[in-house]
C-alpha positions as CSV (number, residue, x, y, z in Angstrom):
1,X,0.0,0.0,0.0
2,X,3.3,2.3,0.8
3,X,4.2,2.0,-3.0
4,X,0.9,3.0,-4.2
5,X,1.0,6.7,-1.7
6,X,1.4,9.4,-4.5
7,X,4.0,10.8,-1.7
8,X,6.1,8.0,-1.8
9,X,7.4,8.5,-4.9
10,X,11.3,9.9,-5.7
11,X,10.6,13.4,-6.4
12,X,12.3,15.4,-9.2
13,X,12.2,19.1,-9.6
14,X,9.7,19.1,-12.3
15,X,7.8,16.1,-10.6
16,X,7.7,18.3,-7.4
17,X,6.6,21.5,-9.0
18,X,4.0,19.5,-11.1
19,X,2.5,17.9,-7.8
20,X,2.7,21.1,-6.0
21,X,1.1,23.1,-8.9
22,X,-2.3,22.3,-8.7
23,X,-2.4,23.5,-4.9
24,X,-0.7,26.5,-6.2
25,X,-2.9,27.4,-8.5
26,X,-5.9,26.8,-6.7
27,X,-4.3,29.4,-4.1
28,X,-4.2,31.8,-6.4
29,X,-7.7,31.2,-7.7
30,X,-8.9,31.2,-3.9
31,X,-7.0,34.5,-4.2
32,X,-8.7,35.3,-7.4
33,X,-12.0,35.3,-6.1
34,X,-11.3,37.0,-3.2
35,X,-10.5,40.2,-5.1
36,X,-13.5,39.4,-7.1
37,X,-15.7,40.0,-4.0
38,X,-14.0,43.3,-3.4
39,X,-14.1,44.6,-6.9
40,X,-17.7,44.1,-7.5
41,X,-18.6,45.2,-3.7
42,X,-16.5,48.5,-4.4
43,X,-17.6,49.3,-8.0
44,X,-21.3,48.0,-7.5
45,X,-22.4,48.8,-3.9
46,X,-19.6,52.0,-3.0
47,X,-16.4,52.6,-1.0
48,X,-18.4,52.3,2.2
49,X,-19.3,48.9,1.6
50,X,-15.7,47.8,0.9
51,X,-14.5,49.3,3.8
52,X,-16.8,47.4,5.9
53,X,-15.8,44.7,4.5
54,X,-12.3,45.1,6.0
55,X,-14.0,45.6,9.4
56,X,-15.4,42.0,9.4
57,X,-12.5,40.8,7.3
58,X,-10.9,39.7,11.6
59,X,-13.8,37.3,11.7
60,X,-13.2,36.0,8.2
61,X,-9.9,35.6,9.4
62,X,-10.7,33.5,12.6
63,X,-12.7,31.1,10.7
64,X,-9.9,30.6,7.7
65,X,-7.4,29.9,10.8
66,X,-9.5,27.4,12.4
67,X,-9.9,25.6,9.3
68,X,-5.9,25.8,8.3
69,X,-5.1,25.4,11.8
70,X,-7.0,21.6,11.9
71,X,-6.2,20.9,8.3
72,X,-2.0,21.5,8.3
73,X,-1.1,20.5,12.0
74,X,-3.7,17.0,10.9
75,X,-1.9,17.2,7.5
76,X,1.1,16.8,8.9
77,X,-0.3,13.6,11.2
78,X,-2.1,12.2,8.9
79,X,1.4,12.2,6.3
80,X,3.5,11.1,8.8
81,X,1.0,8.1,10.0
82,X,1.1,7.1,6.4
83,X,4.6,7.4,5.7
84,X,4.7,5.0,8.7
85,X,2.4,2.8,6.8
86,X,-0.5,2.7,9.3
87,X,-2.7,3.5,6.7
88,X,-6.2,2.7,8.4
89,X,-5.2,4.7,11.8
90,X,-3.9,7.9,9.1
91,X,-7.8,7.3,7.6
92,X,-9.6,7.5,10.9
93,X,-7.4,10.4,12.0
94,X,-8.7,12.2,9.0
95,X,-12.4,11.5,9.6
96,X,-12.1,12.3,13.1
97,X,-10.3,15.8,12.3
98,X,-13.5,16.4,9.8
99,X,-16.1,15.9,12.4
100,X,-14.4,18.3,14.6
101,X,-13.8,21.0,11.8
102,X,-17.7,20.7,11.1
103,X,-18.5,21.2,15.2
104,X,-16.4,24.0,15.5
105,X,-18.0,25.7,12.9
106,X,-21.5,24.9,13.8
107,X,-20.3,26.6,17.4
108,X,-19.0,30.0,15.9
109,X,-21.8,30.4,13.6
110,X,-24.3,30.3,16.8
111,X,-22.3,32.4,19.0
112,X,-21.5,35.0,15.9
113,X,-25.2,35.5,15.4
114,X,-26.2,35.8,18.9
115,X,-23.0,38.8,19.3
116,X,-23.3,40.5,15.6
117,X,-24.0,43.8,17.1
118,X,-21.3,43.9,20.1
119,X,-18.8,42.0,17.2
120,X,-19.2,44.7,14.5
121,X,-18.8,47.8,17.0
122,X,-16.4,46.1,18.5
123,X,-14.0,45.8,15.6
124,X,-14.0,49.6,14.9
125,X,-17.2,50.5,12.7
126,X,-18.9,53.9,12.8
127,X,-22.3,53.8,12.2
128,X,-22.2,54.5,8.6
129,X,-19.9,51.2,7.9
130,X,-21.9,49.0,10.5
131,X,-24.9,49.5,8.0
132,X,-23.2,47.5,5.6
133,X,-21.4,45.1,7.8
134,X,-24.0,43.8,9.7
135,X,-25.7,43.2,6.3
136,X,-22.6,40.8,5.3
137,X,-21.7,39.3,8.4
138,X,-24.9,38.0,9.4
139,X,-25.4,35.7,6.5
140,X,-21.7,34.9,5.9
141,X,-21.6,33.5,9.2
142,X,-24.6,31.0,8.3
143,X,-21.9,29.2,6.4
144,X,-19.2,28.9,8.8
145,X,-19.3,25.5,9.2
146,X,-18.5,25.4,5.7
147,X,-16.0,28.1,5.5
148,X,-13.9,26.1,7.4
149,X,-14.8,22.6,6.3
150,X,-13.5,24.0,2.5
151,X,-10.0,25.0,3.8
152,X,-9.6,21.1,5.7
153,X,-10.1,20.0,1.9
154,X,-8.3,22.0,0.3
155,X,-5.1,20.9,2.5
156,X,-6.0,17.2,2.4
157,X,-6.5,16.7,-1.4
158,X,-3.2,17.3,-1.6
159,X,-2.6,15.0,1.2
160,X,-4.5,12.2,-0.8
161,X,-2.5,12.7,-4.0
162,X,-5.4,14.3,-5.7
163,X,-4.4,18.2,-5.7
164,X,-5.9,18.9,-9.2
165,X,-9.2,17.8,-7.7
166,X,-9.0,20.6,-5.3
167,X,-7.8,23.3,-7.9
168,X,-10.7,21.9,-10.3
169,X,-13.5,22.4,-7.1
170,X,-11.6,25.6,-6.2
171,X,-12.3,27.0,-10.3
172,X,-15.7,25.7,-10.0
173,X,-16.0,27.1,-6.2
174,X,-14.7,30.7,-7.9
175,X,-17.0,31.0,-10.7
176,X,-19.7,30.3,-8.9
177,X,-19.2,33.5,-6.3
178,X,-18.2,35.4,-9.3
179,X,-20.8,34.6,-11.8
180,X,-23.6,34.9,-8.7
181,X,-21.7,38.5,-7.2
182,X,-22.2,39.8,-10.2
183,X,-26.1,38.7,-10.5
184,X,-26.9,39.5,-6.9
185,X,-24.9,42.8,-7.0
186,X,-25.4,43.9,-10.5
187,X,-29.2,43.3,-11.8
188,X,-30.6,41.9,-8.6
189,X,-29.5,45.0,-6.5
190,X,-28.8,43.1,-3.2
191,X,-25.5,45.2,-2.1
192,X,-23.6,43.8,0.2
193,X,-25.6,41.0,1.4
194,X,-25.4,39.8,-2.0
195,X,-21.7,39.5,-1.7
196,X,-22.0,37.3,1.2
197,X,-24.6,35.3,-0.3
198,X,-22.2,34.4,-3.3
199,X,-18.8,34.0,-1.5
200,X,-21.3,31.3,0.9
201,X,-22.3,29.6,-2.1
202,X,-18.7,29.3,-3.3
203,X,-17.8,27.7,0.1
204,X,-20.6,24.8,-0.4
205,X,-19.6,24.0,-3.7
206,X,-15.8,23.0,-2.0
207,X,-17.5,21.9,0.7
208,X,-20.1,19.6,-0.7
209,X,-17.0,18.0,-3.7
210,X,-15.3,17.1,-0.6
211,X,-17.3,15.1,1.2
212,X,-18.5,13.7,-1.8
213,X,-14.8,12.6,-2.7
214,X,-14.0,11.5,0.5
215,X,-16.8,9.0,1.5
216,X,-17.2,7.9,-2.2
217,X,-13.0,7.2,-2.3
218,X,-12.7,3.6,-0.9
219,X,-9.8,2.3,-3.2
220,X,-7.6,5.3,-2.4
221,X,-5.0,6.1,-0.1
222,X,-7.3,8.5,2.5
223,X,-11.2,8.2,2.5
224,X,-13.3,8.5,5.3
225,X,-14.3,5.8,7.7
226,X,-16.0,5.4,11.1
227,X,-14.1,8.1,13.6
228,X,-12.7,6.9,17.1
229,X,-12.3,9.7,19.2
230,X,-9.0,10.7,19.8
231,X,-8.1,13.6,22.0
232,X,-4.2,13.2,21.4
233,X,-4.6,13.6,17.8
234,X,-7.1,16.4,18.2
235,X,-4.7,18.2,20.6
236,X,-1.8,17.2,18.1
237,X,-3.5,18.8,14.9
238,X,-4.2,21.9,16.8
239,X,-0.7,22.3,18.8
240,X,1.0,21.5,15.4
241,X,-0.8,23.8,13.2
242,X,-0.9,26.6,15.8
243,X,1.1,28.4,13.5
244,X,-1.5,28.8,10.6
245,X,-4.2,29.9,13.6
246,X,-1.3,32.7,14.9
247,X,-0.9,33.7,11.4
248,X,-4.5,34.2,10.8
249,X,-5.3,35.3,14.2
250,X,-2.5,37.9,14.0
251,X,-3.4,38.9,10.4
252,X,-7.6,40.0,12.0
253,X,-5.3,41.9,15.0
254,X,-3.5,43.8,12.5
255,X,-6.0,44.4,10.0
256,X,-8.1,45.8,13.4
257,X,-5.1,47.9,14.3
258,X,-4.8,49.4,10.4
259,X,-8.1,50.3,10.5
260,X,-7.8,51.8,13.2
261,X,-5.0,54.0,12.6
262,X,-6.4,54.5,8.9
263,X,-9.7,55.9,11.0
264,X,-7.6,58.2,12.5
265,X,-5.2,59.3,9.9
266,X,-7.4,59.4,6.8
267,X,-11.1,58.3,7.4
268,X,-13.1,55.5,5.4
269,X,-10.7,56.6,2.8
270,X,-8.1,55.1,4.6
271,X,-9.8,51.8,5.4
272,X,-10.6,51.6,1.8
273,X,-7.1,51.7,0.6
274,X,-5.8,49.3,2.9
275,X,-8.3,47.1,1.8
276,X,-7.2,47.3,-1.3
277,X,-3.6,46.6,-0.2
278,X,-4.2,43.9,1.9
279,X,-6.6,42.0,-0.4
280,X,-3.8,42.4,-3.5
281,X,-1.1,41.4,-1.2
282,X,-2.9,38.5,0.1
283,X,-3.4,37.5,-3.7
284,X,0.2,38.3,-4.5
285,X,1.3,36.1,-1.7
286,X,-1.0,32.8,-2.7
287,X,2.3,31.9,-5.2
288,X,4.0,31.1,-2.4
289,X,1.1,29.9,0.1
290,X,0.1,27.3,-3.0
291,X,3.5,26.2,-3.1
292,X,4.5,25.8,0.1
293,X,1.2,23.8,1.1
294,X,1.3,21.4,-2.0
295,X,5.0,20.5,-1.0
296,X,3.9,20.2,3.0
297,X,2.7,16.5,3.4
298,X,5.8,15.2,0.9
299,X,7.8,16.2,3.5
300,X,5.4,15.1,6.4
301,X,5.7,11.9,4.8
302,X,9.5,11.6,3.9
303,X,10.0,12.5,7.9
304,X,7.9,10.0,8.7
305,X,10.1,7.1,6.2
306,X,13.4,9.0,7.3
307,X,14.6,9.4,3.6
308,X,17.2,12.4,4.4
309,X,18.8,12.1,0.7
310,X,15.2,13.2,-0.7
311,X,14.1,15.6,2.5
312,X,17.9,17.5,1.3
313,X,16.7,17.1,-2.4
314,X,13.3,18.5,-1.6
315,X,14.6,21.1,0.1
316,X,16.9,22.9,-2.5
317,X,14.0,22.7,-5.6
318,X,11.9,24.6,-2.7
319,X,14.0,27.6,-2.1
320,X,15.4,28.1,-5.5
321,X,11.5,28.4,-6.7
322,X,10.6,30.6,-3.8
323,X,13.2,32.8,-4.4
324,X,12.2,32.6,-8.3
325,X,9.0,33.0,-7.7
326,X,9.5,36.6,-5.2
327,X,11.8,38.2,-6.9
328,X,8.7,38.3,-9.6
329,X,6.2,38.8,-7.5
330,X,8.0,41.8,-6.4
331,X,8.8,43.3,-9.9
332,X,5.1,42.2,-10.8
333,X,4.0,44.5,-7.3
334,X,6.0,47.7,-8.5
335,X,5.0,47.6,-11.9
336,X,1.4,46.7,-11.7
337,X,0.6,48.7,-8.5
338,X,-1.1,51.3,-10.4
339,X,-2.9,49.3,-12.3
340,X,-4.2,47.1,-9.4
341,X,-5.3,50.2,-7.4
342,X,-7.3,51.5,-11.2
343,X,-9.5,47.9,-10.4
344,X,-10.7,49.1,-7.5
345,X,-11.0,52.6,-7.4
346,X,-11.9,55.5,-9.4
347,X,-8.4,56.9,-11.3
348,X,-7.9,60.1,-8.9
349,X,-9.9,59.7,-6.5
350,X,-9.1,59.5,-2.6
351,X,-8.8,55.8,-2.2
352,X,-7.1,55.1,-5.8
353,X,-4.0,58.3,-4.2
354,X,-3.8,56.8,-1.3
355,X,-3.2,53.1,-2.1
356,X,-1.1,54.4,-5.0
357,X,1.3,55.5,-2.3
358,X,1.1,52.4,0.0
359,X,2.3,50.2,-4.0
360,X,5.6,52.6,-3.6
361,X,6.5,51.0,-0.5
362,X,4.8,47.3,0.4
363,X,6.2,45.2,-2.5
364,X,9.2,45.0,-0.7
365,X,7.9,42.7,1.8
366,X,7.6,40.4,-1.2
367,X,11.4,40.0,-1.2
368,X,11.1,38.6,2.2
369,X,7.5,37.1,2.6
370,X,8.1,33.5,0.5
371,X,11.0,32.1,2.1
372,X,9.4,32.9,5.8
373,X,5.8,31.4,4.9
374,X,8.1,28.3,3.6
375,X,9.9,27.9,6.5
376,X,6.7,28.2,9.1
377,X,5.1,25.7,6.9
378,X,7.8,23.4,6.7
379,X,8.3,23.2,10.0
380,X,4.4,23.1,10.4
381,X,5.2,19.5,7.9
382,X,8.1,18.4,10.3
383,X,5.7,18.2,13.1
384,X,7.2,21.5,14.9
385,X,4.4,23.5,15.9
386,X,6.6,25.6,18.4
387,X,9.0,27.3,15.7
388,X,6.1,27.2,13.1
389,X,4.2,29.0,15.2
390,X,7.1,32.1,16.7
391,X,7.7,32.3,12.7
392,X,4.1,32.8,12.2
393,X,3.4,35.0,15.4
394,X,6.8,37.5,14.4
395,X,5.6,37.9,11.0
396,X,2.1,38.7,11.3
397,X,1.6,39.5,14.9
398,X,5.0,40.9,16.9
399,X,6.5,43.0,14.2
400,X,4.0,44.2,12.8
401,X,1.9,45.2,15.3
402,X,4.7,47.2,16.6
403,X,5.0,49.0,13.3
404,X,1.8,49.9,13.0
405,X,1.4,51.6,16.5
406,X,5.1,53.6,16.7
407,X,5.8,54.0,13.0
408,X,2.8,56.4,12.1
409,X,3.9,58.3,15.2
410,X,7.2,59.0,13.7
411,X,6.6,59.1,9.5
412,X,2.8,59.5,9.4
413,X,1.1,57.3,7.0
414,X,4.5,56.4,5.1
415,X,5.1,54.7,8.6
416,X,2.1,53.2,8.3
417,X,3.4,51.1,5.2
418,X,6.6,50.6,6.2
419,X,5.6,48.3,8.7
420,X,4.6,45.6,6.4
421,X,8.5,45.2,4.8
422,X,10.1,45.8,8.6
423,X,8.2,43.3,9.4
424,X,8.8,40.7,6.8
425,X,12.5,41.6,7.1
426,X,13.1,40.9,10.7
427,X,10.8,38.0,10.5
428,X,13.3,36.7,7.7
429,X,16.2,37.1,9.8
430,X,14.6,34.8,12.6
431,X,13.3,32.3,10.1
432,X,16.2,31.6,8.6
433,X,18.4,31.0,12.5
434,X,15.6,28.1,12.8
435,X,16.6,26.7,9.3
436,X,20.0,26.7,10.1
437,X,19.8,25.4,13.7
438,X,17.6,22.5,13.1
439,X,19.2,21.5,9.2
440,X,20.9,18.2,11.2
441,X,18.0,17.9,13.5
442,X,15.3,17.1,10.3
443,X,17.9,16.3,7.5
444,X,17.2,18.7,5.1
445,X,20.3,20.5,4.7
């Protein structure tokens, strides 16, 4: 059964990048479709509207990070278990990480609902902006269970050798929110709530392939069977893939904590432009998320069979990409920046001048960003949720946060967006002490 694992194979660079490519790319779709919601809610409903959608964009946060949380620190379990070769306890691990996935969700949508009001004000909305937010929040939050049951399958397609299933459900996932944005928003006239009606109906289409695959997949290498419970590997799959949760977690702080000082600095203006900046460089980023998740369980599972000549192998393709793939992100970032801001704004306007500015100085961050979301998910693959999760914490929590509250203080709103490359920088710095320090430890150096 070992021999038949698509993971167990001798990986090539080309082999690698072709089975990390479909994870990639479905990153970047997810990515895709993200900005979709943001164009049409900014060019069909107003600028109001898309910054409220930055307001609630913690709590979209929170539920992303449970979901990657369970799925990479499991992942990483379930990879391992197999690389073992205890292929029936990897397969009730997996249904037993789904169940709970679903329960969590099922608890945050109730609690959401019952706290919109306190939730919304809480996070930094005037009046004006709660108008729209509670609009969007209270119906995204219906599908919350399956907001986060569509990130666990996204992570463990790829763990069951089928990651072009997962890019083909993500396409279908991403047409259908844009195709139904565009009906709900344009000739239906729903506004906002129309937005959150389309990005839930992308979330069931994932959702609803997945469980279809997985209960239906009985000759493959992960399918679902009767759950035990386990709290070990529940406590395991979160401890392990703390890291995604701090990153996510950290990421709906910091977006609080821009808003915040965008409020005060510029008004709605300024919450509308770093929307735009954080939605383009979470899209910009997905090159390197994709890869560095479809990669993830071949190393979970060469740690688990000890094979250090192809862990060292692995290793080398993985950075030169990465760095490949930065140093054209960033180019892509300075060159395109104006262009990206034109999608979203009117040329001239308030929001288009000030996000123009923030393209001058964030694309820097690009040149540091990919090699330290490799190395926290790498070590989220080698079963070290501890230096995962510091990586994940510096980057998007530590750093940052301590940019965004002294740097405005200083430099005023160039401050502000210096932050993001400080960060990145110093985060790169510490990421790359861990590499070095454990290379004997894990093999791969």
């Amino acid at each position: 059964m070992k021999n038949n694992n698509p993971l167990s194979k001798n990986f090539t660079a080309g082999e690698l990048l072709k089975f990390a490519f479909p994870t990639l790319f479905m990153m970047v779709f997810s990515g895709l479709y993200t900005i979709v919601d943001t164009i049409f809610i900014s060019r069909l409903v107003n600028t109001i509207a898309l910054s409220s959608l930055n307001i609630v964009t913690p709590i979209i946060n929170l539920l992303v990070g449970l979901g990657a949380m369970i799925a990479t620190g499991g992942s990483a379990i379930v990879a391992r278990k197999q690389g073992e070769g205890k292929e029936f306890e990897a397969r009730r691990d997996f249904s037993l990480i789904s169940l709970t996935a679903l329960s969590l969700g099922l608890i945050i949508s109730i609690a959401g609902l019952s706290l919109l009001e306190p939730i919304i004000y809480g996070l930094g909305a005037d009046d004006e902006i709660a108008f729209y937010a509670k609009d969007y929040l209270s119906l995204l939050l219906l599908f919350a269970p399956a907001s986060i049951l569509q990130v666990i399958f996204s992570v463990f397609f790829v763990t069951a050798g089928r990651p072009r299933l997962g890019f083909i459900l993500t396409l279908c996932a991403g047409l259908t929110n844009a195709i139904f944005d565009y009906v709900f928003m344009g000739p239906l006239q729903m506004g906002i709530h129309g937005a959150a009606l389309a990005t839930g109906m992308g979330y069931m289409v994932q959702t609803l392939g997945g469980i279809i695959f997985f209960a239906s997949n009985k000759s493959g290498a992960l399918h679902y069977v009767m759950p035990r419970f386990n709290f070990r590997v529940i406590s395991e799959s979160f401890s392990n893939g703390l890291s995604e949760m701090v990153g996510h977690l950290s990421s709906a702080v910091t977006t609080f904590l821009f808003n915040i000082s965008m409020m005060k600095l510029l008004g709605s203006d300024g919450v509308a432009a770093i929307t735009i900046i954080i939605y383009s460089q979470f899209l910009l980023s997905t090159f390197c998320i994709g890869f560095s998740m479809g990669v993830a369980p071949v190393f979970s599972y060469n740690y688990g069979s000890q094979n250090h000549e192809q862990m060292k192998r692995l290793f080398r393709i993985c950075v030169t990409f990465i760095l490949s793939i930065s140093a054209i992100v960033f180019a892509s970032a300075m060159l395109g920046g104006p262009w990206l801001c034109g999608i979203f704004a009117q040329k001239g306007s308030g929001v288009y001048k000030i996000a123009r500015a923030g393209f001058m100085i964030v694309p820097f961050a690009f040149l540091f960003s990919g090699l330290n979301i490799f190395s926290s998910s790498l070590f989220t693959a080698l079963s070290n949720g501890r230096l995962s999760a510091i990586i994940s914490f510096t980057r998007s929590l530590g750093l940052l946060s301590a940019g965004i509250l002294l740097l405005p203080l200083l430099l005023g709103i160039r401050g502000l967006w210096l932050a993001i490359p400080l960060a990145e920088c110093g985060t790169f710095l510490i990421a790359m002490c861990f590499i070095w320090k454990k290379k004997m430890v894990y093999g791969y150096l």
